[in-house]
VOTIGU-666610 format. One line per 4 residues: number of its first residue (from 1); their letters; for each residue x, y, z of N, C-alpha, C. Coordinates in steps of 0.001 Angstrom, whole numbers, plus 524288, in hexadecimal, padded with zeros to 5 digits. Layout:
<nodes>
NUM> a> X/Y/Z/X/Y/Z/X/Y/Z; ... $
</nodes>
This chain:
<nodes>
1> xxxx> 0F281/B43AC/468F9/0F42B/B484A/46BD4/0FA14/B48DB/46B27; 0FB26/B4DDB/46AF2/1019F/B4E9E/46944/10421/B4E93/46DE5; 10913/B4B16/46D9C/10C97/B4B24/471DD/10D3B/B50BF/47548; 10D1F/B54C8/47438/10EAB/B5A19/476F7/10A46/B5A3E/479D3 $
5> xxxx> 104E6/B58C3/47749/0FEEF/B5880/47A93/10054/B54F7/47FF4; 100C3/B5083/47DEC/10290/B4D23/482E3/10619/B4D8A/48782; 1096A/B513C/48556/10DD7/B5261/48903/10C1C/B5639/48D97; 10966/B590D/48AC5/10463/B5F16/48CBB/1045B/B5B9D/49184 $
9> xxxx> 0FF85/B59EA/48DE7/0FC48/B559D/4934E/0FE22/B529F/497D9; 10410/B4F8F/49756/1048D/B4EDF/49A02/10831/B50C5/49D98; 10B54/B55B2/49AEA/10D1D/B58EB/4A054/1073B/B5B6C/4A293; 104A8/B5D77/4A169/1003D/B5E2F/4A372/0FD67/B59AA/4A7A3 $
13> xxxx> 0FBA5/B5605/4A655/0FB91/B5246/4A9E8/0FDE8/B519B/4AF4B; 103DF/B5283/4AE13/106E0/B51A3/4B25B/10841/B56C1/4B55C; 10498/B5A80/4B328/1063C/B6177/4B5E2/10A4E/B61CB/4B5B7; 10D39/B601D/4B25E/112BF/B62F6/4AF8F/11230/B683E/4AD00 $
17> xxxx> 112C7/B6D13/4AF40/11227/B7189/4ADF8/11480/B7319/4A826; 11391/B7573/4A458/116CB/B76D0/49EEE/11776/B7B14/49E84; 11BC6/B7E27/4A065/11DAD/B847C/4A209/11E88/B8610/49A87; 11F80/B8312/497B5/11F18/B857E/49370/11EDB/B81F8/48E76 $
21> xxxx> 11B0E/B8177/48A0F/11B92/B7E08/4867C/11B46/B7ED5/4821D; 11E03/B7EDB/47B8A/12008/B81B2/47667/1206A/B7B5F/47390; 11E2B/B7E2B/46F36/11F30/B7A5E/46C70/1250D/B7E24/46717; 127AC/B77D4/4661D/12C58/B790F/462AA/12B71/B769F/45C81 $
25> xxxx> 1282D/B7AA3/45ACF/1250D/B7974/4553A/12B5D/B73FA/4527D; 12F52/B79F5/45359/1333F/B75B4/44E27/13698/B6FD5/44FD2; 134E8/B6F95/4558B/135F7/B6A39/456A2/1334E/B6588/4573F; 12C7C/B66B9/457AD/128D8/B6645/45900/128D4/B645D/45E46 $
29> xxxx> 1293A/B66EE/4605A/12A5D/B6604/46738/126C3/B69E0/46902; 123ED/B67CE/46DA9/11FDF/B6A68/47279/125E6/B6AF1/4769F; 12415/B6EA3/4799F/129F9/B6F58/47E11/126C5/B714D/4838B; 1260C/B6CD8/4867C/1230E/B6F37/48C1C/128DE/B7028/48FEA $
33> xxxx> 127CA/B738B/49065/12AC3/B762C/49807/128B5/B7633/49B4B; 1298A/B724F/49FDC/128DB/B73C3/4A581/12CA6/B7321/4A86E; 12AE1/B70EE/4AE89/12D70/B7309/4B090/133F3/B6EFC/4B17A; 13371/B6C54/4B0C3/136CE/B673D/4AFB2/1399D/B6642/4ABA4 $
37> xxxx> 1371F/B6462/4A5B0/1390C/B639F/4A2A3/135AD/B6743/49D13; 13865/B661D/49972/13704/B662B/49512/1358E/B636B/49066; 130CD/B62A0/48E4A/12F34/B5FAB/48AA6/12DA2/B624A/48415; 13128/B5D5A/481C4/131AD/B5F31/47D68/12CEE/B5AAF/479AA $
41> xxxx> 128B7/B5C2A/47853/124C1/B57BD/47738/125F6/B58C0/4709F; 1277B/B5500/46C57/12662/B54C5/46747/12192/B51D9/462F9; 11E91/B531C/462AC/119A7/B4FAB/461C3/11A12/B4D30/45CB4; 11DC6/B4EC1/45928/11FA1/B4A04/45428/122BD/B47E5/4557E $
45> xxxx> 126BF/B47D8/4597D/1298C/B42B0/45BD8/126C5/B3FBA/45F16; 12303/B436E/460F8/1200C/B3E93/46623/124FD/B3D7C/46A43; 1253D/B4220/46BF5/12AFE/B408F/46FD1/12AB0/B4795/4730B; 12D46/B4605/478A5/12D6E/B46F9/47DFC/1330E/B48DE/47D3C $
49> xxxx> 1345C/B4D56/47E72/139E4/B4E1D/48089/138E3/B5172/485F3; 13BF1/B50BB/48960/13B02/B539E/48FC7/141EE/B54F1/49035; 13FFF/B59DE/4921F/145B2/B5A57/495B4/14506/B5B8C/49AB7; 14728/B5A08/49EE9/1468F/B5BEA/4A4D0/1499E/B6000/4A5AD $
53> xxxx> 146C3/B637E/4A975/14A2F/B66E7/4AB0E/14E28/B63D5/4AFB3; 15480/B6604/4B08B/1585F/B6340/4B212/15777/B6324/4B7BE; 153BA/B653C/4BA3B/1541D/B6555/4BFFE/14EDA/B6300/4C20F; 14C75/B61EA/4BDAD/146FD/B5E60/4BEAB/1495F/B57BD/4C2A7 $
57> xxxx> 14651/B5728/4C576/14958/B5244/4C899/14833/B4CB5/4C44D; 14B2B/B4AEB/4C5F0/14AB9/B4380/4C17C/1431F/B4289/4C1C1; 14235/B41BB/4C7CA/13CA3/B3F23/4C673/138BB/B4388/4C394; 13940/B4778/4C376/13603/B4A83/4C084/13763/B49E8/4BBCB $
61> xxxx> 13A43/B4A26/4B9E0/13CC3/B49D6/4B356/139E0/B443A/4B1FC; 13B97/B3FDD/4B6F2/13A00/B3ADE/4B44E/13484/B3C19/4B3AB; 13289/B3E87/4B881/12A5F/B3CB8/4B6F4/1271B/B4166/4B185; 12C41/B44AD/4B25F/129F0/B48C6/4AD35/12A46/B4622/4A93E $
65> xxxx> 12DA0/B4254/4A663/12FEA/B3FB6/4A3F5/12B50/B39F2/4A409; 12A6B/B3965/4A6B1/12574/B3451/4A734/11E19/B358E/4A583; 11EB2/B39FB/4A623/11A62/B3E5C/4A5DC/119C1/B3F03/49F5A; 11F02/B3F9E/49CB6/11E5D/B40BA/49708/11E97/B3C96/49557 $
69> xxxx> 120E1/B38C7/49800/121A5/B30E9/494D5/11C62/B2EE6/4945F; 117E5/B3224/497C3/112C8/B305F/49755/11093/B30E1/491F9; 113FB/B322F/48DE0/11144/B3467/48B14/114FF/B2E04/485FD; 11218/B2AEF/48444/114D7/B263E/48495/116E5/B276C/47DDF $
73> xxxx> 11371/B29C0/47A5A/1147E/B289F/476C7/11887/B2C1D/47555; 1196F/B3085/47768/12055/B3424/476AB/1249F/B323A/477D9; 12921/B3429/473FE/12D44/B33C2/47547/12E79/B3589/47AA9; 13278/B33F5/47E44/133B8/B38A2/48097/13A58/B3921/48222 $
77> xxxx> 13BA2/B3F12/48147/140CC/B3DF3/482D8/141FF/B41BB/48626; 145A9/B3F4B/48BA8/149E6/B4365/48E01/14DBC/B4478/48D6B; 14BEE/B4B7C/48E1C/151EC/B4F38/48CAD/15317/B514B/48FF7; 15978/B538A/48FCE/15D71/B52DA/49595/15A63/B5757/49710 $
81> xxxx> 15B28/B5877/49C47/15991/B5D05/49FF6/1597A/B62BC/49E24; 155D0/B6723/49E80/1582A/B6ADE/49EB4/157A9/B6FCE/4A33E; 158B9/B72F2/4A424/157CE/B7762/4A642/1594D/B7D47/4A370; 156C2/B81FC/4A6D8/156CB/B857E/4A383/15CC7/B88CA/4A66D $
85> xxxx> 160D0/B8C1D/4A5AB/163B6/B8F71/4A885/16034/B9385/4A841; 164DF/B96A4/4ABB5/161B3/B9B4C/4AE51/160E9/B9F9E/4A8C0; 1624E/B9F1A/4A4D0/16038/BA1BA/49EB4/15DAF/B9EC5/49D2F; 15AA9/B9B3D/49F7E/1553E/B9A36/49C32/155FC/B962B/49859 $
89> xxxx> 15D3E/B940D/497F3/15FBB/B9196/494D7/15E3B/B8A7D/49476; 15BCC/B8743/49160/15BE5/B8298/491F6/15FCE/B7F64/4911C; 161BC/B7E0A/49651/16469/B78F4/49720/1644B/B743E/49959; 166A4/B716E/49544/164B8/B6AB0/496B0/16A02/B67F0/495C7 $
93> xxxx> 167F3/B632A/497C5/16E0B/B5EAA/49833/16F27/B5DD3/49DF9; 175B1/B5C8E/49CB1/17900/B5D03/4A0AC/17B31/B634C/4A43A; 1787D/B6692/49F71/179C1/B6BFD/49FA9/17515/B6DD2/4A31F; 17102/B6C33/4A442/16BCD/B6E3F/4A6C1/16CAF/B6CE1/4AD6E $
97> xxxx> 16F59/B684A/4AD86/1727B/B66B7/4B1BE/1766A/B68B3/4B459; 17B0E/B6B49/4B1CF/17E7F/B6D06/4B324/17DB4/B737E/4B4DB; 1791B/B7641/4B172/1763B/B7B9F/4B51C/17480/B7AD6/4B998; 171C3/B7514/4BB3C/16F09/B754F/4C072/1729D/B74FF/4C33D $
101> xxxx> 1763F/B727C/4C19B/17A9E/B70FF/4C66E/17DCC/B755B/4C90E; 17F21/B77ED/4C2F5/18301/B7CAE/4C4C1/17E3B/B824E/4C702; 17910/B8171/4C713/176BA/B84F0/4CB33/17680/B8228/4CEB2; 175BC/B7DFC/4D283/1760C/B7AD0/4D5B1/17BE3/B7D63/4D8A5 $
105> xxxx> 17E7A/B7DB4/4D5F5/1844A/B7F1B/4DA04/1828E/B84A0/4D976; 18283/B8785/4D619/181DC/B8CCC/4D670/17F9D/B8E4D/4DC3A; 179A6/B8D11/4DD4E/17769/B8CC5/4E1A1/17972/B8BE9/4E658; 17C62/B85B3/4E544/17E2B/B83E3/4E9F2/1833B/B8818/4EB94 $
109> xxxx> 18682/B8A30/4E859/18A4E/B8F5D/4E946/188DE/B94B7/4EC40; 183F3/B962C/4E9E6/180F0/B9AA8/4ED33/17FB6/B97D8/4F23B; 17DE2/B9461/4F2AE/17B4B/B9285/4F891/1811F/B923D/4FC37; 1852C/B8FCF/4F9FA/18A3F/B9068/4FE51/18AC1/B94B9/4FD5B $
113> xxxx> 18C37/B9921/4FA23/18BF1/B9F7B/4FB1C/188F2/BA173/4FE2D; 18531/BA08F/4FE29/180AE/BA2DA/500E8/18050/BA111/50682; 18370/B9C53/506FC/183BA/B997B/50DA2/18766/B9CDE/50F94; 18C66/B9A97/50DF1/19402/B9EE0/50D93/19129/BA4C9/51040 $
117> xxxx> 18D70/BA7B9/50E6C/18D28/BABF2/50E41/18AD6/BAB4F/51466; 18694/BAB3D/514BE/18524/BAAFF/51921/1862D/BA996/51E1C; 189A3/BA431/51D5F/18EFF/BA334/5200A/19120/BA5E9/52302; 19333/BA971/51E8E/19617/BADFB/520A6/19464/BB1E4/523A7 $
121> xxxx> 18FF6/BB143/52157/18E77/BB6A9/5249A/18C42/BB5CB/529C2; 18AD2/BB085/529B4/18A3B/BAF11/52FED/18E5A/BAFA2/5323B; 19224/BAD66/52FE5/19762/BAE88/5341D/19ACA/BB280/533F7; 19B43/BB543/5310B/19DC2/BBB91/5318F/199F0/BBE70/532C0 $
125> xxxx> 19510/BBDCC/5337E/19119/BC354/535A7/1914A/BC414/53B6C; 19054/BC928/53EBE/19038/BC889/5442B/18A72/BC747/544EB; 1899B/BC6BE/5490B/183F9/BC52E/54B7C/184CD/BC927/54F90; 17E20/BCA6C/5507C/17D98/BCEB7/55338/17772/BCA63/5579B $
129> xx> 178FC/BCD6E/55A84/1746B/BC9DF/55FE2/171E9/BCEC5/55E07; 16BFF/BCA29/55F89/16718/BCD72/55D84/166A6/BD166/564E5 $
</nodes>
């Protein structure tokens, strides 16, 4: 059975959903997407490449990652993190990191705007008895 068969099976097994899957004739690479990571299956290397998405937590990455090691006779390798920006753009690294962070403050900026505001308006508005 061909490694990409096996891989099927056992995200299947584990109801690991596959939102989208292509094969890359000129690399010979299978490429599953869900919701976590990405798997890049090559069946003349006999080898596993995964990437996590960057906001997936450690123990999920580790047991997604234990899930494909079941598979004894593949290579397997991990690749750095990625996520998508808001164009649909793929980024990975240290760089997939540094988007979450800088929306992380983004957010946290609107939420003190959005406090500040109200603030105010509690305390400069009059009150009227019902």
């Amino acid at each position: 059975m061909s490694l990409t068969k096996q891989v099927t099976q056992k995200l299947d097994e584990y109801g690991i959903e596959i939102f989208k899957d292509y094969e890359v004739e000129e690399k010979g690479e299978h490429v599953f997407y869900s919701r976590h990571m990405i798997v890049f299956v090559n069946d003349s290397d006999n080898s596993i490449s995964v990437t996590f998405q960057a906001t997936t937590k450690p123990e999920k990455s580790a047991s997604l990652a234990l899930i494909l090691n079941q598979l004894r006779d593949a290579e397997m390798h991990i690749m750095e993190p990625f996520i998508f920006n808001d164009k649909n753009e793929f980024i990975s690294g240290e760089a997939a990191y540094q988007l979450i962070e800088n929306a992380d403050k983004e957010k946290i900026r609107r939420e003190m705007m959005k406090h500040d505001i109200y603030s105010h308006i509690l305390e400069t508005s009059e009150c009227h008895e019902c």
